[in-house]
LUMMAR-115188 format. One record per residue (C-alpha): x, y, z; residue in one letter. Coordinates in steps of 0.25 Angstrom, whole numbers, padded with zeros to 4 digits, always signed. Layout:
XYZA...
***
This chain:
+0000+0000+0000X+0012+0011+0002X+0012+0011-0013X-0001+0013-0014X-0001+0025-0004X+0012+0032-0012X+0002+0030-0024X-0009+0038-0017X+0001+0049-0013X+0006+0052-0026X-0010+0053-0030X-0018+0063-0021X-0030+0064-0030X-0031+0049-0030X-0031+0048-0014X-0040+0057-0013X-0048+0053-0022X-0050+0039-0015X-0051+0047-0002X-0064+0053-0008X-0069+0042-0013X-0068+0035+0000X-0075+0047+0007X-0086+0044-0003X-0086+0031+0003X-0090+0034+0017X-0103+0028+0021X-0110+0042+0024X-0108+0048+0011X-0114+0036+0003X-0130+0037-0003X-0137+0029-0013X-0128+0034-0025X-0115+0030-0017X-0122+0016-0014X-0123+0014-0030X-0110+0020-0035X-0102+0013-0023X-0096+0002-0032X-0092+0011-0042X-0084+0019-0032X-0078+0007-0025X-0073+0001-0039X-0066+0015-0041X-0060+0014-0028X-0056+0000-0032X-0050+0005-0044X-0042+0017-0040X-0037+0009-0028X-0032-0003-0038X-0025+0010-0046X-0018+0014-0036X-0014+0000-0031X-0008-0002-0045X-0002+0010-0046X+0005+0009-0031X+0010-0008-0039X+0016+0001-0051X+0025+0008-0043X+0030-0003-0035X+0045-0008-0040X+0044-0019-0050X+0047-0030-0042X+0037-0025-0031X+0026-0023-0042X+0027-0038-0049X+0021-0042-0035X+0014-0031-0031X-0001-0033-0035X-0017-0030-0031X-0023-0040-0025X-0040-0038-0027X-0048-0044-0017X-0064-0040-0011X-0065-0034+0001X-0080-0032+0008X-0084-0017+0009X-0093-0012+0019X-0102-0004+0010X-0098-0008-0005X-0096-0024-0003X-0085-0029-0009X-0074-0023-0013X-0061-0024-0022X-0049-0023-0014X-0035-0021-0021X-0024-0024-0012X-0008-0025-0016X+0000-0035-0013X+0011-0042-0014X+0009-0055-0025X+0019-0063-0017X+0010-0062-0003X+0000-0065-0009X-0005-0076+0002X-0014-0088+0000X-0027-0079+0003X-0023-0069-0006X-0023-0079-0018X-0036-0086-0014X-0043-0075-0015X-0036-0069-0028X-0039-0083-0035X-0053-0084-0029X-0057-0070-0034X-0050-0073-0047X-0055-0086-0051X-0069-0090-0046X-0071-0099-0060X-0057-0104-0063X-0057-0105-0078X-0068-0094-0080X-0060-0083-0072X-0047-0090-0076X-0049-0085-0090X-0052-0071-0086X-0041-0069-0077X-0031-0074-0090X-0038-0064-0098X-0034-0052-0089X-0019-0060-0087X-0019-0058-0103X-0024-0045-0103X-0014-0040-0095X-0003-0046-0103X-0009-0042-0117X-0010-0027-0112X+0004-0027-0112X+0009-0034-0124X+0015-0046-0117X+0015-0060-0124X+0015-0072-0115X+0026-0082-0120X+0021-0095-0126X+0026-0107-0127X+0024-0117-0141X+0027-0131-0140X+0029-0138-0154X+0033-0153-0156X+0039-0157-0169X+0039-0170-0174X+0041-0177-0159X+0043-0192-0158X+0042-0201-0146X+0047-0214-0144X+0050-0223-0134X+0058-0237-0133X+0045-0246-0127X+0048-0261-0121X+0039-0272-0128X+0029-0280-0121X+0033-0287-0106X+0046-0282-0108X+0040-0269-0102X+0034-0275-0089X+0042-0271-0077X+0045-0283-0073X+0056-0286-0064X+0066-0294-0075X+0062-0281-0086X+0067-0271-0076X+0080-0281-0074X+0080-0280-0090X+0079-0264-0090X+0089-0261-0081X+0099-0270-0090X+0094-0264-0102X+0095-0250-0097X+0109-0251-0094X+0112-0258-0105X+0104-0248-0114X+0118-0238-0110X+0125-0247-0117X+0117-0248-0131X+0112-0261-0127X+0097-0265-0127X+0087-0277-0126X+0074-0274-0123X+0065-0275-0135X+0058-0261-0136X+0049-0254-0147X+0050-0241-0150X+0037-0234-0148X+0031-0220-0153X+0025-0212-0144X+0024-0198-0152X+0027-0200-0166X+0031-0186-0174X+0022-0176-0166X+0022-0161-0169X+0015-0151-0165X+0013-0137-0159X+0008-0133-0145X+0005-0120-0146X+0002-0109-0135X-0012-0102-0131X-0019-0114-0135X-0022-0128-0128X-0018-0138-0134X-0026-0155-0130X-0017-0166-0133X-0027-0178-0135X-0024-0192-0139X-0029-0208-0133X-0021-0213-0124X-0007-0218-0129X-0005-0206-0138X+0006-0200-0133X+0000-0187-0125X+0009-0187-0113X+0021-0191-0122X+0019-0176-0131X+0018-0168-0119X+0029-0174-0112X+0038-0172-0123X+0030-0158-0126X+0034-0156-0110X+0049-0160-0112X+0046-0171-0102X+0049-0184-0110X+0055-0198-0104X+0069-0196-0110X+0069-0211-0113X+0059-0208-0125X+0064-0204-0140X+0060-0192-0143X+0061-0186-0159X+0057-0173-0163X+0054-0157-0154X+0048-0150-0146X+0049-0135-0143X+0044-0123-0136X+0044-0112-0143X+0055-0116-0153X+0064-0122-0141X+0067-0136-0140X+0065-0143-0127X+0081-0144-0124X+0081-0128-0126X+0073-0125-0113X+0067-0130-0101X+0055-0138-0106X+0048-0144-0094X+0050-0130-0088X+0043-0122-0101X+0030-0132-0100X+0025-0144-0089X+0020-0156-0092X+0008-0159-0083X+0006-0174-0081X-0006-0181-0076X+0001-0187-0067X-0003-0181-0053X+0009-0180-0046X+0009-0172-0033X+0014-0172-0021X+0001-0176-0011X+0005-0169+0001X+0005-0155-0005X-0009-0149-0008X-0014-0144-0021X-0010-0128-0019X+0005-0133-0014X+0007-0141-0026X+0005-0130-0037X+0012-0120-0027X+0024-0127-0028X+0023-0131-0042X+0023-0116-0044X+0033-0112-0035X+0041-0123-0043X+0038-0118-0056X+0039-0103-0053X+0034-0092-0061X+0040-0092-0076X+0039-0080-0083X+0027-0073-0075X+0035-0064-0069X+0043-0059-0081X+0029-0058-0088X+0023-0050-0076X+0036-0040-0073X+0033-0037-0089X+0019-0037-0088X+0021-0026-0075X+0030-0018-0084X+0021-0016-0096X+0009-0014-0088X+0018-0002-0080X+0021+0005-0092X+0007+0002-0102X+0001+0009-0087X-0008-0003-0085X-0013-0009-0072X-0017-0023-0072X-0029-0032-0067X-0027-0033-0053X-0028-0049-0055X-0021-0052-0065X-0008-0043-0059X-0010-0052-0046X-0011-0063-0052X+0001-0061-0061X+0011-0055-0051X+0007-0068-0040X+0009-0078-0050X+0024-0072-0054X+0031-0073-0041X+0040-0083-0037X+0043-0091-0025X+0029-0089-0019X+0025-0102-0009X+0010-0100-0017X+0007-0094-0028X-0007-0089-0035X-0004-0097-0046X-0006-0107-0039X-0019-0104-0034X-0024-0100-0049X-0020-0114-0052X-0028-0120-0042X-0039-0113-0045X-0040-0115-0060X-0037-0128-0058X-0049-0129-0047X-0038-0135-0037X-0043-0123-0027X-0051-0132-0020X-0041-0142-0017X-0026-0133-0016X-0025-0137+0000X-0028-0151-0002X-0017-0161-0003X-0012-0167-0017X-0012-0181-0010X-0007-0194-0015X-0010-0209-0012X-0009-0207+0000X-0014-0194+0004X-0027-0189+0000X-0028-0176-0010X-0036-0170-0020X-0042-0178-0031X-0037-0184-0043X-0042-0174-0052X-0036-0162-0044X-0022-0169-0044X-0025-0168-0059X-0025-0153-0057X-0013-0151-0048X-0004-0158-0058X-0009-0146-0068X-0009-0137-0061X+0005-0140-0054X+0010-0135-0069X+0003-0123-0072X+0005-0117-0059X+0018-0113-0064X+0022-0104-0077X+0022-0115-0087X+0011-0113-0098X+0016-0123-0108X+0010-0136-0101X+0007-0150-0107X-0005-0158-0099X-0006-0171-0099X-0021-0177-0097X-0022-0167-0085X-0037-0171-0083X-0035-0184-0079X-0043-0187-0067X-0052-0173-0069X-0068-0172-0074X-0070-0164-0087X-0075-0150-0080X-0061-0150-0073X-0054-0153-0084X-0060-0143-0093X-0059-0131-0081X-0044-0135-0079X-0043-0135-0096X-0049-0120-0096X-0040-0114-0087X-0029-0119-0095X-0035-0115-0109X-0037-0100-0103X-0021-0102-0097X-0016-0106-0111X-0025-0097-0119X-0024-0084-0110X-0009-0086-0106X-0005-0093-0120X+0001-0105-0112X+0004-0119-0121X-0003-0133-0116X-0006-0147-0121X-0014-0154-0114X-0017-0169-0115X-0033-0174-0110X-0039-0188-0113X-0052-0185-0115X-0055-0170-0114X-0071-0166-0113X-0076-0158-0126X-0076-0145-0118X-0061-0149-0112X-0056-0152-0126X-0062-0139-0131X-0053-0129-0123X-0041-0133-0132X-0034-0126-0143X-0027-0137-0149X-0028-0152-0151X-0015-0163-0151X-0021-0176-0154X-0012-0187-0152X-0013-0203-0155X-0003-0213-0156X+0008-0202-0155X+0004-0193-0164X-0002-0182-0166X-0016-0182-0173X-0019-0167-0173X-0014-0156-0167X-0019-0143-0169X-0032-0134-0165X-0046-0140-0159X-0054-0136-0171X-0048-0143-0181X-0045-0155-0174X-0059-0161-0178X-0059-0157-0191X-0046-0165-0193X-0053-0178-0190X-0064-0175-0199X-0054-0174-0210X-0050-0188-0206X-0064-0193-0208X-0065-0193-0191X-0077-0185-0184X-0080-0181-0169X-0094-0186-0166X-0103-0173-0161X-0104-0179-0146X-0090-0183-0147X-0079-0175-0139X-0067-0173-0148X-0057-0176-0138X-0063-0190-0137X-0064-0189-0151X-0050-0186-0156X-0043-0195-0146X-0053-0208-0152X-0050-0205-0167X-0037-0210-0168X-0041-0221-0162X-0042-0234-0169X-0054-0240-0161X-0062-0227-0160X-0060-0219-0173X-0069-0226-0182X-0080-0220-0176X-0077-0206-0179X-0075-0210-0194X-0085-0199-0200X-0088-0206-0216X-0096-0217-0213X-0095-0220-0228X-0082-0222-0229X-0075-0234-0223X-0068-0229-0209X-0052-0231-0209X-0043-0231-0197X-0036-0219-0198X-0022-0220-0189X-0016-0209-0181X-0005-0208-0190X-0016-0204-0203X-0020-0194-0194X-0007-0188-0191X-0004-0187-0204X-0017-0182-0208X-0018-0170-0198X-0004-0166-0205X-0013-0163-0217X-0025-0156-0211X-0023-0141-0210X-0021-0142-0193X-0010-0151-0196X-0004-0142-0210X-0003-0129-0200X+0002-0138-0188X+0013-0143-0196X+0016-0131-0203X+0018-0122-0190X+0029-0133-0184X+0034-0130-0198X+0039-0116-0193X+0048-0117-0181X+0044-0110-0168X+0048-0096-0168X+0056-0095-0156X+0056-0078-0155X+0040-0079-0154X+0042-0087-0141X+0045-0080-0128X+0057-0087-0121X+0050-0084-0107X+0039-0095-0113X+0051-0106-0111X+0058-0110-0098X+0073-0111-0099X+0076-0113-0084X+0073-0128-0078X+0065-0121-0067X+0058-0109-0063X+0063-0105-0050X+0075-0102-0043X+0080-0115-0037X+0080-0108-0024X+0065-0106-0026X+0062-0119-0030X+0069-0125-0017X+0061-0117-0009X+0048-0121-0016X+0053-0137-0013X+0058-0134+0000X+0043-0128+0005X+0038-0142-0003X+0045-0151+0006X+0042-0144+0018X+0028-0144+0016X+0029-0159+0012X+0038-0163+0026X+0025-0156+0032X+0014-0163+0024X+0022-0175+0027X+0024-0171+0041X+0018-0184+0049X+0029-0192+0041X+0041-0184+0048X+0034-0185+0060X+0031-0200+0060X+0045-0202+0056X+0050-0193+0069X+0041-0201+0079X+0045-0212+0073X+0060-0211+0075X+0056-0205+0090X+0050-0220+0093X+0059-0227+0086X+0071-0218+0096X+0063-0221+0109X+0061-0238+0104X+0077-0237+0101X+0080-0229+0115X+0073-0239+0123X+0080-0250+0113X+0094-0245+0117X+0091-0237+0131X+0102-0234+0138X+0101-0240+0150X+0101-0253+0144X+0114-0247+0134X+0129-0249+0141X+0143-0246+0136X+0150-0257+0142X+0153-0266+0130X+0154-0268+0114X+0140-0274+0116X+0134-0262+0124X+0140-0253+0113X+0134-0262+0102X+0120-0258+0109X+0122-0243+0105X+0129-0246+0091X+0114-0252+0088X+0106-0241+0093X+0115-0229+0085X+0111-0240+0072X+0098-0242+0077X+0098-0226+0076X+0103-0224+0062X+0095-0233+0057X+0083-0227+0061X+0087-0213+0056X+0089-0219+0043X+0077-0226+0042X+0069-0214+0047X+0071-0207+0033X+0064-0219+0025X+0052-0209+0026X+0060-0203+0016X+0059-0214+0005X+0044-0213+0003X+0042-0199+0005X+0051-0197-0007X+0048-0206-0015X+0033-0202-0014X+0038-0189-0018X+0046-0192-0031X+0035-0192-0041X+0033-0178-0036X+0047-0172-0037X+0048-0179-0053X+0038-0172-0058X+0042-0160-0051X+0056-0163-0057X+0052-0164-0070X+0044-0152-0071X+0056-0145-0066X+0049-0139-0054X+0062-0140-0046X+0076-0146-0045X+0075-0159-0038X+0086-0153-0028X+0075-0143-0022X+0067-0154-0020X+0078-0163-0014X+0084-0153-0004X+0071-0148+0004X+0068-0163+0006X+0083-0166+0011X+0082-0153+0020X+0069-0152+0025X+0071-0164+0031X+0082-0162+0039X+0076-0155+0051X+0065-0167+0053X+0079-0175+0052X+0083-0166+0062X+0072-0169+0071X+0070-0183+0069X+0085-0185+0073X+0082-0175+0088X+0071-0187+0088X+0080-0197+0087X+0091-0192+0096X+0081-0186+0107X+0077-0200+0110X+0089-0209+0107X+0101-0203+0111X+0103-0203+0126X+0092-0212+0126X+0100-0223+0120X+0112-0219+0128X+0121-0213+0117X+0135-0207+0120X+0130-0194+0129X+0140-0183+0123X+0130-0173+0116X+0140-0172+0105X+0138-0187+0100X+0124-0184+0102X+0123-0174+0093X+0134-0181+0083X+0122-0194+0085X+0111-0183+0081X+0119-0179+0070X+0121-0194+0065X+0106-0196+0065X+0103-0184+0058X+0113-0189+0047X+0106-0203+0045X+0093-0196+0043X+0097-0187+0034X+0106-0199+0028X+0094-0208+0027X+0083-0198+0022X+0093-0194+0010X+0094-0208+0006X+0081-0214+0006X+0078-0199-0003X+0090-0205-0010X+0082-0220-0011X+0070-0214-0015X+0076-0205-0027X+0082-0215-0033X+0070-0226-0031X+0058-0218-0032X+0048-0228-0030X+0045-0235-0017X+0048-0250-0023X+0061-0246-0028X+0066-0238-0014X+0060-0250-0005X+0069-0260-0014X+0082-0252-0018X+0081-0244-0008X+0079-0252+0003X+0091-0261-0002X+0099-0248-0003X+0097-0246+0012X+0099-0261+0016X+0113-0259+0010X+0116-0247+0017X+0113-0253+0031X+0122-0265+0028X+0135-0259+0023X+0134-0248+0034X+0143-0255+0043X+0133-0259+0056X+0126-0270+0051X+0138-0277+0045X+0153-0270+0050X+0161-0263+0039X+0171-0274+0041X+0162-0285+0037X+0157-0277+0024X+0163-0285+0013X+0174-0274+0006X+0168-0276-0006X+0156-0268+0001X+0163-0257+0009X+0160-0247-0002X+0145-0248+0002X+0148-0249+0017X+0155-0235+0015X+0144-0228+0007X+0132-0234+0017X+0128-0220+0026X+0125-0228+0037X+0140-0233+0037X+0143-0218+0041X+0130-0217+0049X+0133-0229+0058X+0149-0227+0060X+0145-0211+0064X+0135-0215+0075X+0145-0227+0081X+0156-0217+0082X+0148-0207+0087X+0143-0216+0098X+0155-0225+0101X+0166-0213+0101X+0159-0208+0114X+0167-0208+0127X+0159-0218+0135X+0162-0228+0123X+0178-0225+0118X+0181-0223+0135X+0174-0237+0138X+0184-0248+0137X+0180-0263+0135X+0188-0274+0144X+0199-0282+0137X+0200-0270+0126X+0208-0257+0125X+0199-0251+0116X+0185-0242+0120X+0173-0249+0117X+0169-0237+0107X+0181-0242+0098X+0176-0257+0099X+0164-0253+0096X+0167-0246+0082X+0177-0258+0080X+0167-0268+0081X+0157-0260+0072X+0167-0257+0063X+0165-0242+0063X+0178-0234+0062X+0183-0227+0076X+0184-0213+0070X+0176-0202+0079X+0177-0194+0064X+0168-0206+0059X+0156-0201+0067X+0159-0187+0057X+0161-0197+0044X+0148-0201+0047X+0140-0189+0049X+0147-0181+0038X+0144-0195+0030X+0128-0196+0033X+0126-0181+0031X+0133-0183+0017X+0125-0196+0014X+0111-0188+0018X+0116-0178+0007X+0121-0186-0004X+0110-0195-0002X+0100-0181-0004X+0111-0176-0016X+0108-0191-0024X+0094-0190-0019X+0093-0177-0026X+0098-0183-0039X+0092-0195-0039X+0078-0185-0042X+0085-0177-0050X+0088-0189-0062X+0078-0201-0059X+0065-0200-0064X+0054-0209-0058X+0053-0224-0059X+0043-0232-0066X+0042-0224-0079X+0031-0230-0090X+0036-0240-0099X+0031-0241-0115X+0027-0255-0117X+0022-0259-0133X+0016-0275-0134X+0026-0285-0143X+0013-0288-0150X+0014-0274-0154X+0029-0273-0157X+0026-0285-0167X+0016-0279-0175X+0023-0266-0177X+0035-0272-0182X+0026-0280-0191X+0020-0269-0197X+0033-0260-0196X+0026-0249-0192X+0030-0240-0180X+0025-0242-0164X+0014-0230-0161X+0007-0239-0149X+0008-0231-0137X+0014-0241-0126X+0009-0245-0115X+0014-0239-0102X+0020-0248-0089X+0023-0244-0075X+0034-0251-0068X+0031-0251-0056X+0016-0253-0059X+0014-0264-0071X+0000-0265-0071X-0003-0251-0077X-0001-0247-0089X+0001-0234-0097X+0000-0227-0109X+0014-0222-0117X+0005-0210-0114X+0006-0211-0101X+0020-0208-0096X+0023-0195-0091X+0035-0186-0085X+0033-0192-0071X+0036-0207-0077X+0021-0209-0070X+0009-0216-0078X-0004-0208-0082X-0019-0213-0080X-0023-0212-0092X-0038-0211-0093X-0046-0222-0099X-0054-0219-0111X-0066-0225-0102X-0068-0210-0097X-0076-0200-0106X-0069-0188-0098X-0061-0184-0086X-0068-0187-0078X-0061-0195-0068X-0062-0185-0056X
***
């Protein structure tokens, strides 16, 4: 308000002209003529109040003023009702009330008022003369194929895993058995995917849908043979940062159950920053400034909260919600198998919504109405037609069965069977194609149904239109080649003729950088994440602390001290056992940690692949964080234990014993983090890694001495951490006063040094040091491999293209090439089976819906 009050300084007349009107205002001045014309006063009130407000925000320093805005709001009035208030503030304080009641006044019919708020957002940007920056996508000429086992030989069975392990590594070396046909899943695709218009991918199951947008999305399995281009704008894939430029949204739901609706898209926004509003607004302010022009209140709120960075929530968020009708549900939990959440059909729209949360407009959808009724999916359809249309963004979508008025919002139609592509350009003409093939949409029939059935070979005699002349099977491949002949095909082909200008597109339409934010930023947003997962998962970390308290006072009462002396090796055995009882159950405490990340790993893939964040900024929080509940759970541990048990009493080798528990917990969590990168499933981490850990305790040196480990083992005795772990605390113990100053009968040496003899553990104080400084750096090579173990696996259990011999044999009969899609097996569930269709970036199976279904209508 202090620039509003040097505002009203500068103009006298102005002040005093509100101060008369706000005598006029006092209730013993009104009569009946005041009572009619009162609106009319108070809406120039209003006016002259917003002038000056936007005056006082023009004077403001540019910085100041990019996030300086008026905030609209109704008050109630005494006298007059309801009335506008116009408050400044600060776009970054903006609290959670604020942005309710904005969106609420906003939106009260999300795809009704969502389309007139676009209009004043283009309104504003055409006044000044600003172009938007587009994105086209063209494919020239693309080619898919992929090397496919034949028949059983696919099957994951135990002896063909055996067999593709040999083959793999024998496949370094040139070498290869295995009887594979090659199979073409896209076969000399072109095509343009232009911008301001929508654009319906539609095609049977097994057409190869998610296979062009996954390559359109720069987000192919790198084992697949890939001929031909695609570009943006002119720039090949390798020239900038594709998965950053456009997002692939899968219909795959995968979240993370514990955060609720409104904390998932808030950090997906956090994560994929602002792109270029800021730079569009700071020249928007300019241009306004000098053309003299004051903006729409809205729109200038709405654009100046949604272009700052590092904000926890943003209004983005809260227009997503709300166009996405997810309002009702953002403080519910996602939920998973074992929690409860929203519904199916919601998760459906959080996956979308988790990608246009952020600034990317170029976005390729994959059967994103799986799961939802068909008035859902055409309100979420409308909303992306006014974003497109009004903000000239670029999206394919894929649907299985759109509703007519569903299909009817689109621009432009691909129609893709057996690989390739049928037709590809506008709505209108798409019918009148098929009409000139001597094909016709019956009046009650929806075209979407009716275009996917016409290539078929079991449905398309029914739409043959001459009765009199004798119906021929016409295959996809005569359609092909017959749309390059009709006059959509003729333009199509000759506009791919002209390469793209690359000085009509804006550079600021392509991402060059891998992410958005500063990495600093990023660490922040992961590091708020996991602490607000460690307190969603809260009853796990206190379970595991109670635990370890009962399990101190059942080993305190084991090995009390009364019952402990210090007269002999077989007194001294007693406490060797309890300090190995001790380290054993430290390590074992962060077993939690195995499940709790795997669970989490499908998660962090996606997230990886969409280059949300580096994996270390994931990595570092969940290694740091845990530490002080480390901390805490090692007091536990001590409290209970140490005098108890009847330990040396110095307080220096009680704290050297603190530090030596706080090592193995840290130790042990790293490396079942460590277990579960590198198995990423719970069958594979039970086996291997529980082998790993049976290893580990054998060659540490307590279960067998040193100087029984054969040599040819000693390597493995030297790298086990509880080799360290277990020669610290017996040092630490046995190097006390009561134990090197106690001498045995018939022996000149302490009972401490026979102690360590006997246990084969070096008499070195400095070893209690080597093996601190040893546990420590096992917990951080552990979190370091951990770290890139996420950074270059990808996720077990990827599908596996099977094609039938019976089918390999009449191919090569007939010589002709293999079109039929395969079939699609889960290894680690054989009784499924997939489409080729059906693979996506996560290596996760799609449901694809059964034709059974007239709609979507599955809610």
């Amino acid at each position: 308000m202090d620039g509003l009050e040097r505002v009203r300084s500068r103009n006298p007349s102005r002040r005093t002209g509100h101060s008369s009107i706000g005598r006029s205002l006092s209730r013993s001045s009104w009569n009946m003529e005041d009572v009619f014309s009162g609106s009319r006063r108070s809406s120039r009130v209003e006016d002259d109040e917003e002038a000056l407000k936007w005056a006082a925000i023009e004077r403001l320093p540019t910085y100041d003023r990019l996030r300086t805005s008026i905030m609209q709001s109704f008050v109630d009035h005494e006298i007059i009702g309801n009335k506008m208030e116009h408050r400044e503030v600060d776009v970054r304080n903006l609290d959670m009330n604020d942005r309710q009641k904005f969106i609420d006044m906003l939106f009260k019919v999300a795809e009704e008022d969502n389309e007139k708020f676009l209009k004043k957002f283009r309104n504003r940007i055409d006044k000044v003369g600003i172009t938007l920056p587009t994105v086209e996508v063209r494919f020239n000429h693309l080619t898919i194929e992929a090397d496919c086992y034949v028949g059983s030989r696919a099957l994951p069975t135990l002896a063909n895993s055996a067999r593709n392990l040999v083959e793999s590594a024998l496949g370094l070396l040139g070498i290869s058995f295995a009887k594979k046909a090659n199979l073409t899943i896209l076969k000399d695709a072109s095509g343009i995917i232009k911008p301001s218009r929508m654009t319906l991918l539609l095609g049977p199951p097994s057409s190869g849908k998610t296979t062009l947008l996954l390559a359109l999305a720069d987000k192919l399995d790198p084992t697949l043979r890939v001929k031909g281009e695609v570009t943006y704008n002119g720039y090949k894939l390798k020239e900038f940062v594709a998965r950053k430029t456009s997002a692939y949204i899968s219909q795959n739901d995968v979240h993370v159950g514990e955060m609720t609706v409104k904390e998932t898209l808030d950090f997906s926004a956090r994560c994929q920053g602002v792109g270029t509003r800021y730079d569009l607004l700071s020249e928007l302010a300019r241009r306004e400034k000098d053309a003299g022009i004051f903006p729409e209140a809205d729109v200038d709120l709405f654009m100046k909260a949604t272009s700052v960075e590092g904000v926890e929530s943003s209004l983005i968020t809260d227009y997503t919600l709300k166009i996405l009708g997810l309002d009702i549900c953002k403080d519910i939990i996602v939920g998973n198998e074992m929690q409860r959440g929203i519904s199916g059909g919601q998760k459906k729209r959080v996956t979308t919504g988790e990608m246009i949360v952020g600034p990317t407009k170029t976005l390729f959808m994959d059967e994103i109405s799986t799961g939802l009724d068909s008035s859902t999916t055409f309100q979420i359809v409308k909303c992306l037609q006014q974003v497109v249309h009004l903000t000239e963004g670029t999206i394919l979508m894929s649907l299985l069965q759109p509703a007519p008025e569903t299909y009817d919002l689109f621009d432009d139609i691909i129609l893709l069977s057996e690989g390739q592509i049928v037709y590809q350009g506008p709505r209108e003409h798409v019918v009148e194609f098929f009409e000139s093939c001597g094909f016709k949409c019956p009046e009650r029939k929806g075209t979407a149904d009716f275009l996917q059935e016409v290539t078929s070979k079991k449905d398309q005699e029914q739409y043959w239109a001459d009765k009199r002349k004798p119906y021929r099977y016409i295959t996809v491949t005569e359609f092909a080649n017959r749309f390059k002949h009709f006059h959509v095909g003729m333009q199509l082909q000759s506009e791919l003729a002209v390469p793209f200008d690359k000085s009509r597109g804006h550079r600021a339409a392509l991402a060059f950088h891998k992410y958005s934010m500063s990495k600093m930023e990023l660490l922040k947003a992961c590091w708020d994440k996991e602490w607000l997962l460690i307190k969603r998962n809260s009853f796990i970390y206190v379970f595991k602390t109670v635990q370890i308290i009962v399990v101190a006072f059942i080993s305190s009462t084991v090995f009390l001290r009364t019952e402990m002396h210090q007269r002999n090796l077989d007194d001294a055995q007693l406490y060797i056992g309890s300090l190995l009882f001790g380290m054993i159950i430290n390590m074992f405490n962060g077993f939690a940690e195995l499940s709790l990340m795997i669970s989490r790993l499908p998660v962090f893939y996606k997230q990886r692949d969409l280059l949300f964040h580096p994996v270390w900024t994931f990595t570092l929080p969940t290694f740091l964080l845990r530490v002080p509940i480390s901390i805490l759970e090692t007091v536990a541990w001590m409290a209970v234990t140490y005098y108890t048990v009847g330990y040396a009493p110095e307080a220096s080798r009680f704290f050297k014993n603190f530090l030596l528990v706080f090592s193995v917990q840290q130790m042990a969590s790293g490396l079942f983090r460590l277990i579960a990168g590198l198995c990423r499933t719970m069958i594979i981490a039970n086996t291997g890694g529980v082998l790993t850990l049976l290893l580990v305790f054998l060659l540490g040196g307590f279960i067998i001495p040193k100087r029984e480990i054969p040599s040819w083992w000693e390597w493995a005795h030297w790298i086990s951490p509880l080799t360290y772990g277990f020669n610290a605390f017996t040092v630490n113990e046995m190097f006390a006063s009561r134990w090197m100053n106690r001498q045995v009968s018939n022996s000149s040496t302490s009972l401490g040094v026979q102690v360590l003899d006997s246990f084969d553990v070096p008499n070195d104080e400095n070893w209690y040091w080597i093996g601190a400084g040893a546990l420590l750096g096992f917990a951080v090579l552990f979190n370091i491999l951990f770290t890139f173990a996420l950074m270059y696996l990808s996720p077990l259990g990827k599908p596996q293209a099977v094609i039938s011999e019976e089918t390999v044999e009449e191919l090569e009969a007939n010589n002709v090439d293999s079109n039929e899609e395969p079939r699609l097996m889960r290894p680690e569930s054989s009784k499924y089976s997939f489409s080729a269709d059906a693979s996506n970036a996560d290596g996760n199976p799609k449901n694809e819906q059964s034709s059974q279904f007239p709609r979507n209508e599955q809610e």
